[in-house]
Residue frames as qw, qx, qy, qz and C-alpha x, y, z in Angstrom:
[[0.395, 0.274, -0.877, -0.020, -7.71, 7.49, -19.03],
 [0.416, -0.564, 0.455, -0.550, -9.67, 5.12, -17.72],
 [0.080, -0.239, 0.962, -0.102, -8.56, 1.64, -16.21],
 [0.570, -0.036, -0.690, -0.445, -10.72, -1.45, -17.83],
 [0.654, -0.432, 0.181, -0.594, -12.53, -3.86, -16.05],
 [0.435, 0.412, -0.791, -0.126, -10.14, -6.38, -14.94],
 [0.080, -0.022, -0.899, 0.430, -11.45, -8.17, -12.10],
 [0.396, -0.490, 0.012, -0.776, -15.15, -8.65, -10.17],
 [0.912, -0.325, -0.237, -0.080, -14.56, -11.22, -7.68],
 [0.607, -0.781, 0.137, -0.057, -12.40, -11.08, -4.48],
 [0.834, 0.397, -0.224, 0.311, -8.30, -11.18, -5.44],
 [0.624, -0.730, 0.094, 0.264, -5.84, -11.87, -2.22],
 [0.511, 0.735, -0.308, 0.322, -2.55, -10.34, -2.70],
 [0.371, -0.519, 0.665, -0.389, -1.60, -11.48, 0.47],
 [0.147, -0.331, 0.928, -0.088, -1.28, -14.85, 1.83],
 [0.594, -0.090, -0.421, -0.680, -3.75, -16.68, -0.22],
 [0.372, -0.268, -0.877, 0.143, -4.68, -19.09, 2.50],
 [0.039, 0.273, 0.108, -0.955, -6.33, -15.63, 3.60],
 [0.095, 0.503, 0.809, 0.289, -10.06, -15.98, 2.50],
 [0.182, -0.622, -0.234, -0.725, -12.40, -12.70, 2.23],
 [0.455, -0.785, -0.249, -0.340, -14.13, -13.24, 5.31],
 [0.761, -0.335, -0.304, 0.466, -11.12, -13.15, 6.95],
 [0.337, 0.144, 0.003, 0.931, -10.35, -9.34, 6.58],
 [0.415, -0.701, -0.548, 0.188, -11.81, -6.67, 8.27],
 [0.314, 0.707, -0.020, 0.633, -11.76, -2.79, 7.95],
 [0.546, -0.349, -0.400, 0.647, -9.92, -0.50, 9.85],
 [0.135, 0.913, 0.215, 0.318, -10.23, 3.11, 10.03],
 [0.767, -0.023, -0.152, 0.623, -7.24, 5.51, 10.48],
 [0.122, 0.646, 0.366, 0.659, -8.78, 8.94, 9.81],
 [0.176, 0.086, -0.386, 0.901, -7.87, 11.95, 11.28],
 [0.581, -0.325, -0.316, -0.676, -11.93, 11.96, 11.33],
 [0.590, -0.294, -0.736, 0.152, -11.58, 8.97, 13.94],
 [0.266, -0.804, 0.161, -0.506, -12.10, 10.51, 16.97],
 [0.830, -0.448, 0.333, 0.009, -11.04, 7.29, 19.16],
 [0.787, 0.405, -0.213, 0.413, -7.95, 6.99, 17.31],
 [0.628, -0.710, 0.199, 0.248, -5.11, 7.36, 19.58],
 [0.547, 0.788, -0.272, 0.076, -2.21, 9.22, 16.82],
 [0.265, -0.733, 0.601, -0.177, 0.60, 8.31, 19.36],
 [0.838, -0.076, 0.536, -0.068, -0.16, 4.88, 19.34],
 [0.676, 0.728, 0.030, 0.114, 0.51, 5.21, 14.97],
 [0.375, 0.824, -0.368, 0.212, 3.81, 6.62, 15.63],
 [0.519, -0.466, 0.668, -0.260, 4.91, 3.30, 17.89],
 [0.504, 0.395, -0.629, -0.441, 5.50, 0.91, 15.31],
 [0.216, 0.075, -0.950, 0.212, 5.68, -2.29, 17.99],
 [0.142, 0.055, 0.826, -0.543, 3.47, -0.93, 19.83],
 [0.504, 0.299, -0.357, -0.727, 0.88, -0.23, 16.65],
 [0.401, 0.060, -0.895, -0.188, 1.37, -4.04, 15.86],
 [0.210, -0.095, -0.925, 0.301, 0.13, -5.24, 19.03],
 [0.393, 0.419, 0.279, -0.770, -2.89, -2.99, 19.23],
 [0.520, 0.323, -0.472, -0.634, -3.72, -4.28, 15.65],
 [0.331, 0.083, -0.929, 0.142, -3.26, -7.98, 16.91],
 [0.209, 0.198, 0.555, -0.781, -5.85, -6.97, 19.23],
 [0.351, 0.380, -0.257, -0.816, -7.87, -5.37, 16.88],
 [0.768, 0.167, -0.423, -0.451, -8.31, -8.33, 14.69],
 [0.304, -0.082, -0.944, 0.102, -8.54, -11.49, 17.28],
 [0.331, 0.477, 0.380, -0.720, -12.09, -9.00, 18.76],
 [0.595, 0.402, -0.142, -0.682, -13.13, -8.87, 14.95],
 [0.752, -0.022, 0.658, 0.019, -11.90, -12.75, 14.37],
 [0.459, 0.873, -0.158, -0.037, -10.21, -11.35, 11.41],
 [0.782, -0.256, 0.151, 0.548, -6.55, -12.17, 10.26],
 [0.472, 0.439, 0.396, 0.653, -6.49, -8.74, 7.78],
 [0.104, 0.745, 0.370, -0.546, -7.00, -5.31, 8.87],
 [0.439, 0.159, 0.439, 0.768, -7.53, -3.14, 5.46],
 [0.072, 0.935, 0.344, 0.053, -8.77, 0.63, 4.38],
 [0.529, -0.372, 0.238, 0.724, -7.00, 3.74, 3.54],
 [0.332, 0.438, 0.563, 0.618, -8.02, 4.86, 0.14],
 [0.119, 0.582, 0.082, 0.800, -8.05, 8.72, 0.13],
 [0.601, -0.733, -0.314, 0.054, -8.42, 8.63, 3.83],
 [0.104, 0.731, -0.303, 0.603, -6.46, 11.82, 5.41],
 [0.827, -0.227, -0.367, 0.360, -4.14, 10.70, 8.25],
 [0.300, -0.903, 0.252, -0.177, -2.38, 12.58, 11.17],
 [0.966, 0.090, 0.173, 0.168, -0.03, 9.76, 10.71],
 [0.606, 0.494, 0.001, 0.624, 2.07, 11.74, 8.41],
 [0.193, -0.964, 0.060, -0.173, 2.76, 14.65, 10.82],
 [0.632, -0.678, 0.213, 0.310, 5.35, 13.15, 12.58],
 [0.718, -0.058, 0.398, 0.568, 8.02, 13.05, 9.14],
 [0.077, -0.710, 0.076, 0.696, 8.98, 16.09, 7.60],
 [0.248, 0.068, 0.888, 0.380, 8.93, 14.07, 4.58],
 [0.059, 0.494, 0.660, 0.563, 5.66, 14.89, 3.56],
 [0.004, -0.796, -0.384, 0.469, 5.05, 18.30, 4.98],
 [0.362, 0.469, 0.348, 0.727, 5.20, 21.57, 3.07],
 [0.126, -0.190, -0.515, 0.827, 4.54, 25.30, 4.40],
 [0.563, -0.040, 0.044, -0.824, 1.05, 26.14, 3.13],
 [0.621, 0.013, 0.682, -0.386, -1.56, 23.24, 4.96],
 [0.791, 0.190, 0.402, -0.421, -2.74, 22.73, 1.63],
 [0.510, 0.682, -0.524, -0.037, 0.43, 21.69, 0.11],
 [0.335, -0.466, 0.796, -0.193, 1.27, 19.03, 3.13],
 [0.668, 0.096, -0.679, -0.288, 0.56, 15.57, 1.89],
 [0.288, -0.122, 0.722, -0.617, -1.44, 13.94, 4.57],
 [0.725, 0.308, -0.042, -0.615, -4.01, 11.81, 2.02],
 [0.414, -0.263, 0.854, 0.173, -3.41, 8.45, 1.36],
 [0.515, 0.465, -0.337, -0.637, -3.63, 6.84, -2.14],
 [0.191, 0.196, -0.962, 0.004, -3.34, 3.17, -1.56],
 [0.793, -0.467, -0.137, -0.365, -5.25, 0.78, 0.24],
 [0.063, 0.511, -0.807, 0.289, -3.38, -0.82, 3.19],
 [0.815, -0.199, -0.405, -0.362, -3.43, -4.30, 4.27],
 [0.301, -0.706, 0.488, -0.417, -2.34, -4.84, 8.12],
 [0.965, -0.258, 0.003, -0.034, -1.22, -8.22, 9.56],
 [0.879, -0.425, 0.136, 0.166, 2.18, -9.93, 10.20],
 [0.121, 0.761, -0.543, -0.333, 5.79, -8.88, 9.47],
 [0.281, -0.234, 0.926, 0.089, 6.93, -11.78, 6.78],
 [0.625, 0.432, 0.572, -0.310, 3.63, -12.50, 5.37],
 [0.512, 0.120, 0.699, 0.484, 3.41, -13.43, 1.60],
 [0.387, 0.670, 0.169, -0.611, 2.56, -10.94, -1.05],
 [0.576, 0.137, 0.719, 0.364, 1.51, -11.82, -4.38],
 [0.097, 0.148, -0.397, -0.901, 0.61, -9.94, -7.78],
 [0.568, 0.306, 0.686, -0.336, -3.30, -10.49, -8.53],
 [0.746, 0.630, 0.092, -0.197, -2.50, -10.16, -12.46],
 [0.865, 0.220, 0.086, 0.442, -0.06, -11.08, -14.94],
 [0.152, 0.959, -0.213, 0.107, 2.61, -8.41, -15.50],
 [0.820, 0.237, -0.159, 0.497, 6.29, -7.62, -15.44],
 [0.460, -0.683, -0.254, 0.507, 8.64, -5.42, -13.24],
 [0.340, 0.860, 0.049, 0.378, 9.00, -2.28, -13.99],
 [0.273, 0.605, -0.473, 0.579, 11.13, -1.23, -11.54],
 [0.705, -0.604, -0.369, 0.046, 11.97, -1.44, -7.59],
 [0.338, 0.534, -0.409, 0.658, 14.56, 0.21, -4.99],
 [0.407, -0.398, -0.525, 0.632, 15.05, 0.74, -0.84],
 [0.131, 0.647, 0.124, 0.741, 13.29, 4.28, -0.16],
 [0.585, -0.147, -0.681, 0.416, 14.77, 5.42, 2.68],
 [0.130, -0.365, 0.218, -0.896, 13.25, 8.43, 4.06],
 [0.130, -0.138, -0.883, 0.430, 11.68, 8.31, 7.01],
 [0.407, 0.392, 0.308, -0.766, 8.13, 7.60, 6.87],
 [0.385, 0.343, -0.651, -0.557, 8.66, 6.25, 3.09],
 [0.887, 0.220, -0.252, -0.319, 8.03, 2.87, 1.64],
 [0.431, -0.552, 0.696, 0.157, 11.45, 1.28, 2.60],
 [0.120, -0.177, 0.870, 0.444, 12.22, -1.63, 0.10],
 [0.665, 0.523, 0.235, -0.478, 9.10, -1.24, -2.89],
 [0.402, 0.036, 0.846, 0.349, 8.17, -3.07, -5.92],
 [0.555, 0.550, 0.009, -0.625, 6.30, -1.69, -9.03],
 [0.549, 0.369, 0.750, 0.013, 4.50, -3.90, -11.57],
 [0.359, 0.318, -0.305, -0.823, 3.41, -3.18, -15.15],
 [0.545, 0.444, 0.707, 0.078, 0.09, -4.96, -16.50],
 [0.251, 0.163, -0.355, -0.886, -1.53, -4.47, -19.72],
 [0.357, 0.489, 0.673, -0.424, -5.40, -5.09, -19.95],
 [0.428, 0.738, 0.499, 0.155, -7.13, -4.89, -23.60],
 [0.397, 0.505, 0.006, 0.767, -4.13, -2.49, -24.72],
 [0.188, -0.929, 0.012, -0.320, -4.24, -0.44, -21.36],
 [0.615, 0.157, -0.546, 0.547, -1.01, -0.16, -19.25],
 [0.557, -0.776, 0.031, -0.295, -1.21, 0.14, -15.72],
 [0.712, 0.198, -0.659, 0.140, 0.56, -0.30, -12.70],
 [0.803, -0.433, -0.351, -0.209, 0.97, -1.93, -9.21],
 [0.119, -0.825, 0.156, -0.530, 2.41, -0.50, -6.51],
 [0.816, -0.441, -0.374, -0.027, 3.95, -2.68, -3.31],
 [0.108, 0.637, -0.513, 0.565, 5.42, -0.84, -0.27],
 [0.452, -0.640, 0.475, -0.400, 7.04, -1.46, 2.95],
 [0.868, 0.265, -0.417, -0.056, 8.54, -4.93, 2.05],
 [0.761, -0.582, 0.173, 0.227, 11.32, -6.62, 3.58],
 [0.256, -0.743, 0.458, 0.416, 14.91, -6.17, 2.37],
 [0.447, -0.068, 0.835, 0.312, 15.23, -9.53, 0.95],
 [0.508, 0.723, 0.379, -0.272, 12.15, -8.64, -1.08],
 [0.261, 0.897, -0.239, -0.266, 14.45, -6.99, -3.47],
 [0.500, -0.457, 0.699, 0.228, 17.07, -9.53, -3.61],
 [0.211, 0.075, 0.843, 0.490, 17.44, -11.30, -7.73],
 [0.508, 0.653, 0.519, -0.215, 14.85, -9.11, -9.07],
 [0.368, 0.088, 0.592, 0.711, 15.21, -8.18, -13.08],
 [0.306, 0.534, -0.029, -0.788, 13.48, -5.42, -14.59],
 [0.483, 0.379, -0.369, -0.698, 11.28, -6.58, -17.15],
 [0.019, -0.099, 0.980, -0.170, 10.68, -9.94, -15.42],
 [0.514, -0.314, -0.567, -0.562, 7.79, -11.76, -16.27],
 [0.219, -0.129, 0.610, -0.751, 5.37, -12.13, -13.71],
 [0.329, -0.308, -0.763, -0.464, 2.19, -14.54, -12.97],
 [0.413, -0.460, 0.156, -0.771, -0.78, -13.67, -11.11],
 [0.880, -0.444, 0.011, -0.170, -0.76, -15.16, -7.80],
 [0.775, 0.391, -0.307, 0.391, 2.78, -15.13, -7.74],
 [0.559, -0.779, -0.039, 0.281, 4.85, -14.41, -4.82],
 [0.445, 0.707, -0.117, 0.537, 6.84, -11.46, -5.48],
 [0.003, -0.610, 0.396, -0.686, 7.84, -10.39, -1.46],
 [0.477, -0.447, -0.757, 0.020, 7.36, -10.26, 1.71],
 [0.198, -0.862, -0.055, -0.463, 6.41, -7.78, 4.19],
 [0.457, 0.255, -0.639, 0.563, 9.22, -6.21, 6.35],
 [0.559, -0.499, -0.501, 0.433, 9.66, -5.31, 9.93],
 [0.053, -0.960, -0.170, 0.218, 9.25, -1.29, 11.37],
 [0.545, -0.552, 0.317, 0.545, 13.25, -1.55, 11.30],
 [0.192, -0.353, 0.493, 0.772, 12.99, -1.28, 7.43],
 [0.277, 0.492, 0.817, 0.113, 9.77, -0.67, 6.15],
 [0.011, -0.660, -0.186, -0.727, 9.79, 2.68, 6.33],
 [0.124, -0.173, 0.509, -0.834, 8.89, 2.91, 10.59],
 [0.774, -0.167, -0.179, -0.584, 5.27, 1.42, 10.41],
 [0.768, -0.015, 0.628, -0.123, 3.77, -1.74, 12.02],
 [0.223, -0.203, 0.822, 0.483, 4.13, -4.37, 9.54],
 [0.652, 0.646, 0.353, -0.180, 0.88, -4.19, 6.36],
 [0.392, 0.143, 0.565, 0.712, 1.33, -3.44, 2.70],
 [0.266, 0.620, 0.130, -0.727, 0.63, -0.55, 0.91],
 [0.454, 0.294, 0.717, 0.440, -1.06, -1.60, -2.53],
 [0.040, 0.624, 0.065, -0.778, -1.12, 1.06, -4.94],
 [0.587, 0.440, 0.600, 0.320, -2.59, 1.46, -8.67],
 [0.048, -0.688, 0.219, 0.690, -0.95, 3.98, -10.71],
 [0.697, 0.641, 0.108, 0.303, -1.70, 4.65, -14.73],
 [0.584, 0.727, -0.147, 0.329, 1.19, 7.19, -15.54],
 [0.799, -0.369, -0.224, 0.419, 4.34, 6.92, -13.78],
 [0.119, 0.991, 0.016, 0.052, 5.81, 9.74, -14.74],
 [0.564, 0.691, -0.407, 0.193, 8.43, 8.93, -15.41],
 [0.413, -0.625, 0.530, -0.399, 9.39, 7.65, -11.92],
 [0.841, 0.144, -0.517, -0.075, 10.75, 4.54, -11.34],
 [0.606, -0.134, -0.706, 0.341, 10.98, 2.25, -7.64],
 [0.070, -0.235, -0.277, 0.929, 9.48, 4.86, -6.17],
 [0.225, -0.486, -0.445, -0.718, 5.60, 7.00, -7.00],
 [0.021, 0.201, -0.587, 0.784, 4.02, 9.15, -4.29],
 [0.364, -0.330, -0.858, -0.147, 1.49, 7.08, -2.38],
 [0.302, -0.536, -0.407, 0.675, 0.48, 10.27, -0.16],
 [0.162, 0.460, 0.346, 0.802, -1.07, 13.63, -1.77],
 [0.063, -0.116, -0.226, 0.965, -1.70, 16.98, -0.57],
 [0.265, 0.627, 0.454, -0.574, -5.49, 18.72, -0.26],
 [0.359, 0.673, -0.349, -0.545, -4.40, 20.68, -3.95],
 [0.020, -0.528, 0.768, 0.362, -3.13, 18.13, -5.19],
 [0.489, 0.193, 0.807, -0.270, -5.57, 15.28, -4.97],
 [0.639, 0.568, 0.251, -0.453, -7.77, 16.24, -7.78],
 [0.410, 0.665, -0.558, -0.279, -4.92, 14.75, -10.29],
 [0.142, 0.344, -0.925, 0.075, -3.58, 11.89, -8.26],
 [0.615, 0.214, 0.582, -0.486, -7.65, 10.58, -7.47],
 [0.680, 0.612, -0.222, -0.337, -7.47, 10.34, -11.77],
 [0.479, 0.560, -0.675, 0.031, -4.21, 8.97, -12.12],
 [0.093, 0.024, -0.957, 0.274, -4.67, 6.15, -8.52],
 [0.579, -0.266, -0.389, -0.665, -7.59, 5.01, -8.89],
 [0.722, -0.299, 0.465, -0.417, -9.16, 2.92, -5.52],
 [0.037, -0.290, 0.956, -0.007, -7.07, -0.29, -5.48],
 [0.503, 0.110, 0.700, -0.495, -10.63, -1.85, -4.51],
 [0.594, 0.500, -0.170, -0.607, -11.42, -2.04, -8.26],
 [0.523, 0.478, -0.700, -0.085, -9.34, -4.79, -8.49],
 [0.122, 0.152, -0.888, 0.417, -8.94, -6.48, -5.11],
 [0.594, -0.270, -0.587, -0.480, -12.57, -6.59, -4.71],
 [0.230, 0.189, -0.665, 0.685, -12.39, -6.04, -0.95],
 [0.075, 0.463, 0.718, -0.513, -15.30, -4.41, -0.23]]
């Protein structure tokens, strides 16, 4: 299966008063070598290093992530497992880092497919999933670590328009434990899963979920 060509020009899913040159990559990889992992598992203090971060790059966006392998996940038991190459420590999204509260829109038509609070620690906390269809292909669109209210009067099978505000991004207290970003995720087959689809994969595992989430960037036209 593979996802059409729906986009080739820069599409904010964040606050659209947010222009391209206003974002600005970040790197999280257990490859960093100046990454400081302690600092990742200090959700306040994460923020304010990141606030840093992007008034030095004169940036209001930090974003990157896509199959980038994090030490991040160590600290939640959530996504370990007992042979190394069964721990899920890969990230399948793309994340986009800035303020708790910021606006988050859809960058195509579609309708909800589903949503819910996931509360494990380390999770998504209050996500939204999308269904588009593109020249007869179904896909969908992934949005974690919301705020509560996010969830508040939403309807399965609610139309959506692109550029629509559909959320906002929460605080650490119920996002899952993170600084405040979004985690934008494209997923063809849900498997059957629904307010919920694992945005993390294991070393084995990868070669299925690299097919089935393709690089968000196809669409959002980041970089």
């Amino acid at each position: 299966m593979t996802l059409p060509e729906v986009s080739t020009s820069f599409i904010p899913i964040i606050n659209p008063d947010f222009k391209y040159a206003d974002y600005t990559p970040l790197d999280l990889s257990s490859g960093n070598k100046a990454l400081d992992v302690a600092v990742l598992k200090d959700p306040e203090r994460h923020h304010l290093e990141l606030q840093e971060f992007l008034k030095e790059k004169q940036a209001k966006v930090a974003y990157g992530g896509y199959l980038e392998k994090r030490k991040l996940y160590d600290r939640s038991d959530y996504f370990q497992a007992a042979h190394p190459d069964d721990t899920r420590n890969i990230h399948l999204g793309i994340d986009l880092w800035c303020d708790a509260g910021t606006a988050v829109m859809t960058p195509l038509d579609g309708k909800i497919h589903s949503f819910q609070e996931n509360t494990n620690f380390g999770d998504y906390g209050p996500t939204i999933i999308l269904s588009h269809t593109v020249e007869g292909f179904t896909f969908h669109t992934l949005y974690g670590h919301l705020s509560k209210s996010s969830l508040d009067d939403l309807e399965v099978g609610k139309d959506i328009k692109a550029g629509e505000q559909i959320a906002t991004l929460g605080r650490p207290f119920e996002n899952g434990d993170y600084a405040p970003h979004l985690h934008f995720q494209i997923i063809i087959d849900m498997q059957g899963n629904q307010g919920d689809y694992p945005g993390v994969c294991s070393k084995n595992s990868l070669p299925f979920y690299k097919e089935n989430c393709p690089d968000p960037n196809i669409l959002l036209n980041i970089y």
